[in-house]
C-alpha positions in Angstrom: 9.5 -27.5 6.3 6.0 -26.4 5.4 4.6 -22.8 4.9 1.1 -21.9 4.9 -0.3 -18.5 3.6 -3.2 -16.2 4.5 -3.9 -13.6 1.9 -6.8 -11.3 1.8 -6.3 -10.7 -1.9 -7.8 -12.7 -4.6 -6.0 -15.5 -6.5 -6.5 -16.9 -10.0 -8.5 -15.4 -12.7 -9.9 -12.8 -10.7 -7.3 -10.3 -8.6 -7.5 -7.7 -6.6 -5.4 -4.6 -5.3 -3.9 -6.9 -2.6 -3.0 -9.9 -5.0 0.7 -8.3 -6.2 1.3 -8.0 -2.3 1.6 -11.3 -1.7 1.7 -13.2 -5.2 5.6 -13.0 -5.6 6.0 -14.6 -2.4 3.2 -17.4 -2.8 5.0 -18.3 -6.3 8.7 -19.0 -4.8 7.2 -20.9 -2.1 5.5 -23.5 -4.5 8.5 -23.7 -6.7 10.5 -24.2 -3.9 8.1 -27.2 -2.8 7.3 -26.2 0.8 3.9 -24.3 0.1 1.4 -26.7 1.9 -1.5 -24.4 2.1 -3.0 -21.3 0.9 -6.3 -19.4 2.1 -7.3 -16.5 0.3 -10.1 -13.8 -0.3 -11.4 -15.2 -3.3 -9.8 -18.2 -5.3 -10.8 -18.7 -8.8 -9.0 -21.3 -10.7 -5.3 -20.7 -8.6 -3.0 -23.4 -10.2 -1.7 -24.0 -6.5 -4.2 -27.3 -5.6 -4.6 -26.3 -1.8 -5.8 -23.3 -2.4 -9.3 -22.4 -0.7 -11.4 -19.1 -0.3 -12.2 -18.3 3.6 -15.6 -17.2 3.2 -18.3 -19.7 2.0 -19.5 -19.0 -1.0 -22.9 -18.5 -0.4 -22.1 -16.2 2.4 -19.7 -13.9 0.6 -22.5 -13.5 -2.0 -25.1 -12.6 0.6 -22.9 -10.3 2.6 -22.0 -8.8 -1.2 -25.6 -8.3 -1.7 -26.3 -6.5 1.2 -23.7 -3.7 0.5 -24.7 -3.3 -3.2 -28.3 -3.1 -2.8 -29.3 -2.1 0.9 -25.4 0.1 0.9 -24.3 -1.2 4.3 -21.0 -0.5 5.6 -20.1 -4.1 5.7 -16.5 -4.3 5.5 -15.5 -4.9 9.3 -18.1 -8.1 9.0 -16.3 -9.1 5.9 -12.7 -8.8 7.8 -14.3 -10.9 10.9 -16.3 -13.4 8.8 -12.5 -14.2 7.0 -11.0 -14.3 10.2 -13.6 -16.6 11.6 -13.5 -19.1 8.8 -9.7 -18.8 8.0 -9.3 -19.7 11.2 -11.4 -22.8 10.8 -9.4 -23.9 7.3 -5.9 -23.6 8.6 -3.9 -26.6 9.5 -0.6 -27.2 10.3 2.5 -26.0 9.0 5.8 -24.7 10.3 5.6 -21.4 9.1 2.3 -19.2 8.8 2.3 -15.6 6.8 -0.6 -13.9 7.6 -1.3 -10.8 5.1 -2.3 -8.1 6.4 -1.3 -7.5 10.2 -5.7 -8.1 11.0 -6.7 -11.2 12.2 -6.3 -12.6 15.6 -8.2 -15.8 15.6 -5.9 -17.2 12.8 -3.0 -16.0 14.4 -4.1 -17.6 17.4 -5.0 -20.7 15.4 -1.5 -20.9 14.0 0.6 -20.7 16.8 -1.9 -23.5 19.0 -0.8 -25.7 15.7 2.8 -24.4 16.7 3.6 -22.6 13.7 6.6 -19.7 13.4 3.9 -16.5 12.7 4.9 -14.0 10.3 3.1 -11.1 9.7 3.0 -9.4 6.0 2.8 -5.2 7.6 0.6 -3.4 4.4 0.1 0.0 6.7 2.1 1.6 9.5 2.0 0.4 12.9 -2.0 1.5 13.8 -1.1 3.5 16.7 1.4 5.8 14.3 -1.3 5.8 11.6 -4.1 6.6 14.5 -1.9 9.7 15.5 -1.5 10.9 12.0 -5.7 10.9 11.3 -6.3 12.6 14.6 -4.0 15.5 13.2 -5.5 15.3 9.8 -8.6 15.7 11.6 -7.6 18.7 13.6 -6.5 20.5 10.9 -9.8 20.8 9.3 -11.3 21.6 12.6 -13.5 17.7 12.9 -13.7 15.8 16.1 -11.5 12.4 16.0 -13.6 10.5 18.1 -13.1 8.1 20.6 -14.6 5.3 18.4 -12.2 6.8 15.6 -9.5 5.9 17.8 -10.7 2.0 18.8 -10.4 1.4 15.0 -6.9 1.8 15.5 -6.3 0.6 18.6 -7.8 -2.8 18.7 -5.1 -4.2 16.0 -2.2 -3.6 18.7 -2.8 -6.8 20.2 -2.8 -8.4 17.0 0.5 -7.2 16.2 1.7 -7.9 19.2 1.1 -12.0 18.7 3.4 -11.9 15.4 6.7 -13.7 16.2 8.4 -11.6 13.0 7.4 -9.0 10.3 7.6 -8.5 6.8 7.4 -4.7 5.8 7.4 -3.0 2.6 9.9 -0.2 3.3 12.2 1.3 6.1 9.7 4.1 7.2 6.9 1.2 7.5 9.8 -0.4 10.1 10.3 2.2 11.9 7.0 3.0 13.1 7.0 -1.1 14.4 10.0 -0.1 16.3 8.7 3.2 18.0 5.6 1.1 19.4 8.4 -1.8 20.9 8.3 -4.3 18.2 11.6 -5.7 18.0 13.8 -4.2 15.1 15.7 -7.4 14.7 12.5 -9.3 14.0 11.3 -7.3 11.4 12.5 -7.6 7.9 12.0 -5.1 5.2 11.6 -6.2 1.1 10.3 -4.0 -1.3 7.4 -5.1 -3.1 6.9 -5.9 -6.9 4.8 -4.8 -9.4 3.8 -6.1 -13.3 6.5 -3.7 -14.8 5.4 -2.9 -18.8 8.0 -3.8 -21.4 7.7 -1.4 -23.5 6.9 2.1 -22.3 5.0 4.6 -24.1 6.1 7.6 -23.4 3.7 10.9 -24.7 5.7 13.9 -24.8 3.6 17.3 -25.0 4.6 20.9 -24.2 2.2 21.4 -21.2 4.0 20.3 -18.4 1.6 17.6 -16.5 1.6 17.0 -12.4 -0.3 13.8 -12.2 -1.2 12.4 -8.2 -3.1 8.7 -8.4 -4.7 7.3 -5.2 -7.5 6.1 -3.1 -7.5 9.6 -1.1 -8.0 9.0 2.6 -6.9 11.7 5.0 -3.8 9.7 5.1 -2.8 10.6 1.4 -2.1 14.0 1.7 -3.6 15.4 -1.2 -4.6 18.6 0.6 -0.7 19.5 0.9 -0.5 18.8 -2.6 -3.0 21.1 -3.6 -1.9 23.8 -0.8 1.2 23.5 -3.1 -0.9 24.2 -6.5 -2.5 26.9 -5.1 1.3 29.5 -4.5 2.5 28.0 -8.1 1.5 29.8 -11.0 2.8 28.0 -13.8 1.9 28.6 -17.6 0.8 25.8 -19.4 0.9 23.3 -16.7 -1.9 21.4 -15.8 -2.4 18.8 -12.4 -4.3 15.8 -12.9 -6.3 13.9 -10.0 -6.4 10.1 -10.4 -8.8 8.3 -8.5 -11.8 7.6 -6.0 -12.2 9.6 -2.5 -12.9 7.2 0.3 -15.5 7.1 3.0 -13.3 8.6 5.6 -12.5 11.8 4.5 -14.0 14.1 6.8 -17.0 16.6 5.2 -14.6 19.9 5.6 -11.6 18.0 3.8 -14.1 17.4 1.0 -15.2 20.7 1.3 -11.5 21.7 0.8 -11.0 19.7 -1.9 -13.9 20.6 -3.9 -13.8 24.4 -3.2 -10.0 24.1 -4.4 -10.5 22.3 -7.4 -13.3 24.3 -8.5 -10.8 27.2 -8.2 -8.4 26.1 -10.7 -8.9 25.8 -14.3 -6.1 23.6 -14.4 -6.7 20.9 -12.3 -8.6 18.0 -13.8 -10.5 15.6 -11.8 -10.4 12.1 -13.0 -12.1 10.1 -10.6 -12.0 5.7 -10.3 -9.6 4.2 -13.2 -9.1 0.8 -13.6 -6.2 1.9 -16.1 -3.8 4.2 -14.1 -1.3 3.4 -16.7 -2.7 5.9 -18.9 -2.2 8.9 -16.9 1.8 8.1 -16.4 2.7 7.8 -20.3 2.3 12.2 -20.5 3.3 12.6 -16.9 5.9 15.4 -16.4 6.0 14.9 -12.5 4.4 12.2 -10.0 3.3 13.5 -6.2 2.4 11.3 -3.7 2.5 13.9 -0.5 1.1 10.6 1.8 1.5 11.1 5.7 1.9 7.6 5.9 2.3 4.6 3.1 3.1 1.3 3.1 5.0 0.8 0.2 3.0 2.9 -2.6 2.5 1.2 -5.6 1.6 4.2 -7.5 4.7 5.1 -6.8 6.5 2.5 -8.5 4.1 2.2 -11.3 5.3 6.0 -12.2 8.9 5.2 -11.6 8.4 1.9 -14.1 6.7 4.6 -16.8 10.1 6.8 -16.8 8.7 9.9 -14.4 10.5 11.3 -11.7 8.4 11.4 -8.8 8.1 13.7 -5.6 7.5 11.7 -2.5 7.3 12.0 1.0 9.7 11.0 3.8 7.0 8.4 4.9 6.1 7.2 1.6 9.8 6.9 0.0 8.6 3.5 -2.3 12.3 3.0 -4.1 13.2 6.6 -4.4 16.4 7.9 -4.3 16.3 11.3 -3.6 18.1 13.6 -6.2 18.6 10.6 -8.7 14.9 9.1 -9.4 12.8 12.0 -8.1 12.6 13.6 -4.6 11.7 12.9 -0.9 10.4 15.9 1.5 8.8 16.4 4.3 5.7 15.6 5.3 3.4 18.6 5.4 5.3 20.5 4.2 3.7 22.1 1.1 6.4 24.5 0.6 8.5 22.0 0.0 6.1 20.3 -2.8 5.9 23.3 -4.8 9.8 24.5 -4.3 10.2 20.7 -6.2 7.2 20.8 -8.6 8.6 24.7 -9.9 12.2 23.0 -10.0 11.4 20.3 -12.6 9.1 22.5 -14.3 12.2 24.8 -15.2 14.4 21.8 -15.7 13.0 19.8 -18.0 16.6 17.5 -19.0 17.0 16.9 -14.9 13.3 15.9 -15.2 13.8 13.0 -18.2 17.1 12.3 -16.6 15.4 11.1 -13.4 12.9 9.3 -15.0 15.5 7.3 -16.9 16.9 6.0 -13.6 13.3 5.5 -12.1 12.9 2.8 -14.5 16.1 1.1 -14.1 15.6 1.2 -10.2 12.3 0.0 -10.3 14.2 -3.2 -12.9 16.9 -3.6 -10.5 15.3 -4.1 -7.4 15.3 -7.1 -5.7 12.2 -9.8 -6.5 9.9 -9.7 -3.1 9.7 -13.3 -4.3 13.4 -13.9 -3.3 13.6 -11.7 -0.3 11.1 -13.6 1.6 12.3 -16.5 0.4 16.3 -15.2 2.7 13.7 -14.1 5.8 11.8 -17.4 5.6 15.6 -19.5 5.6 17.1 -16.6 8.1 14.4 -17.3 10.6 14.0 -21.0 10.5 18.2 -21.1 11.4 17.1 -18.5 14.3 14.5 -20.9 15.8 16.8 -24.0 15.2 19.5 -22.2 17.6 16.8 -21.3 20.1 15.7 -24.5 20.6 
């Protein structure tokens, strides 16, 4: 049997945020001999020989150049242009995984070469995550517009033309299901991450709340700092890791400035290309996301000995009670009753982050769990036929 692979992350010398998504899996199929072909964002020296980037060249550079100088909006082109010319590259194989859940024509492409199509899911169904903007947006008292909505909607039919799906957690499953998708074609394996050996650990007396992320609307960040703002706790400090994206709404930034500027003890980081840093004299981790794939963040914290507070629809690995805890969405009570708890139990706090580490070294490889899916479906097809 033969499996091809469509990746939007970058492969070789030069990765990307989306690489460790899909790398694991890429790697088992080669050493299991049945990778034929792989198509990716970029590919720069990928010891796999059929290995090609989707977008010319010349073209990337151009459409590169355009955002950088002339700061275009250019990312939708960049999704069809890959699309378009993936499409063109593909051949035939018996399986396709197409990562993420976005592009139609290649879908179409491989199952007009007859392939098995298997979609790698890297958010929530877009109708679930569509519904959970819209709410974002009320709350802050902005318009969710009509064209806000088409963003969403026009990657239904895309999912709809997968014959299975890979997700990254349970949650991610379940909001597949709700929309129709059916549950006993969808698979869920968590996904890996580069896991230090040796783990620096910084212990200080202030007691550190660190949140890392891309903030989107999505993220949550305002419930987090809804928390901050009822704790009052001496000697405690909450550090913000990371960029904040194009779609949060002007009164959200509004929010989050006005808030910030409030408190003494919150520090803004900003962009890190090292968010390993900010885990070694973490106390706590809080990710309060509304909706979450998987959350690598998540795991990176758990992998750095920190007991992390999560929500219900961004669980990651978490056990709730053993390796941190999982609330509600929302629900920024909830946040701060869990926040004020570790702060005042400092053992419980170490003790959790112990077994975040060994659950984050126990896990199953995503490597291997595709690998079952992959040898599950192909016996499923065989029947059917």
């Amino acid at each position: 049997m033969s499996v091809s692979i469509v990746t939007v992350g970058n492969l070789g010398e030069k990765e990307n945020l989306k690489t460790m998504e899909v790398l694991p899996a890429i790697d088992t199929f080669a050493k299991e001999g049945e990778l034929k072909q792989v198509i990716c964002q970029i590919n720069k020296n990928f010891y796999f020989p059929n290995t090609h980037s989707a977008i010319p060249t010349p073209i990337r550079y151009f459409v590169r150049a355009l955002e950088k100088y002339l700061h275009l909006p250019l990312e939708k082109v960049r999704l069809k242009l890959f699309d378009y010319f993936a499409a063109l590259k593909l051949q035939k194989a018996d399986v396709t995984f197409l990562h993420p859940l976005r592009f139609g024509r290649v879908g179409r492409k491989a199952k007009k070469n007859g392939s098995i199509v298997i979609g790698v899911a890297t958010t929530a169904h877009p109708l679930f995550d569509e519904e959970v903007y819209r709410r974002e947006h009320e709350k802050f008292g902005v318009p969710f517009t009509e064209e806000d909505a088409r963003s969403f909607r026009k990657r239904v039919s895309v999912v709809n033309n997968f014959d299975y799906l890979v997700t990254f957690t349970d949650f991610t499953k379940s909001t597949f299901i709700e929309q129709g998708f059916p549950a006993e074609k969808i698979f869920v394996a968590s996904m890996d991450i580069p896991i230090p050996q040796v783990i620096e650990r910084v212990h200080t007396d202030k007691f550190k709340v660190v949140y890392v992320a891309y903030t989107t609307p999505r993220k949550g960040l305002h419930y987090l700092l809804e928390a901050w703002d009822s704790l009052d706790l001496p000697n405690s400090e909450l550090v913000l890791v990371g960029k904040f994206l194009s779609d949060v709404p002007k009164k959200m930034m509004e929010y989050y400035d006005s808030t910030i500027s409030r408190h003494p003890n919150i520090t803004l980081v900003g962009g890190t290309q090292d968010p390993w840093h900010y885990y070694k004299d973490a106390s706590v981790f809080v990710h309060p996301a509304l909706s979450e794939c998987f959350g690598k963040v998540i795991a990176e914290a758990m992998a750095s000995k920190v007991p992390v507070i999560v929500t219900e629809n961004a669980p990651c690995i978490v056990e709730d009670g053993k390796t941190g805890f999982i609330v509600p969405i929302r629900d920024s009570k909830a946040i701060a009753e869990k926040i004020k708890y570790l702060y005042n139990n400092r053992d419980v706090a170490e003790r959790m982050g112990h077994e975040a580490r060994i659950a984050v070294e126990t896990k199953q490889p995503f490597g291997k769990a595709v690998l079952g899916f992959y040898k599950e479906i192909l016996k499923r097809e065989a029947r059917a036929r």
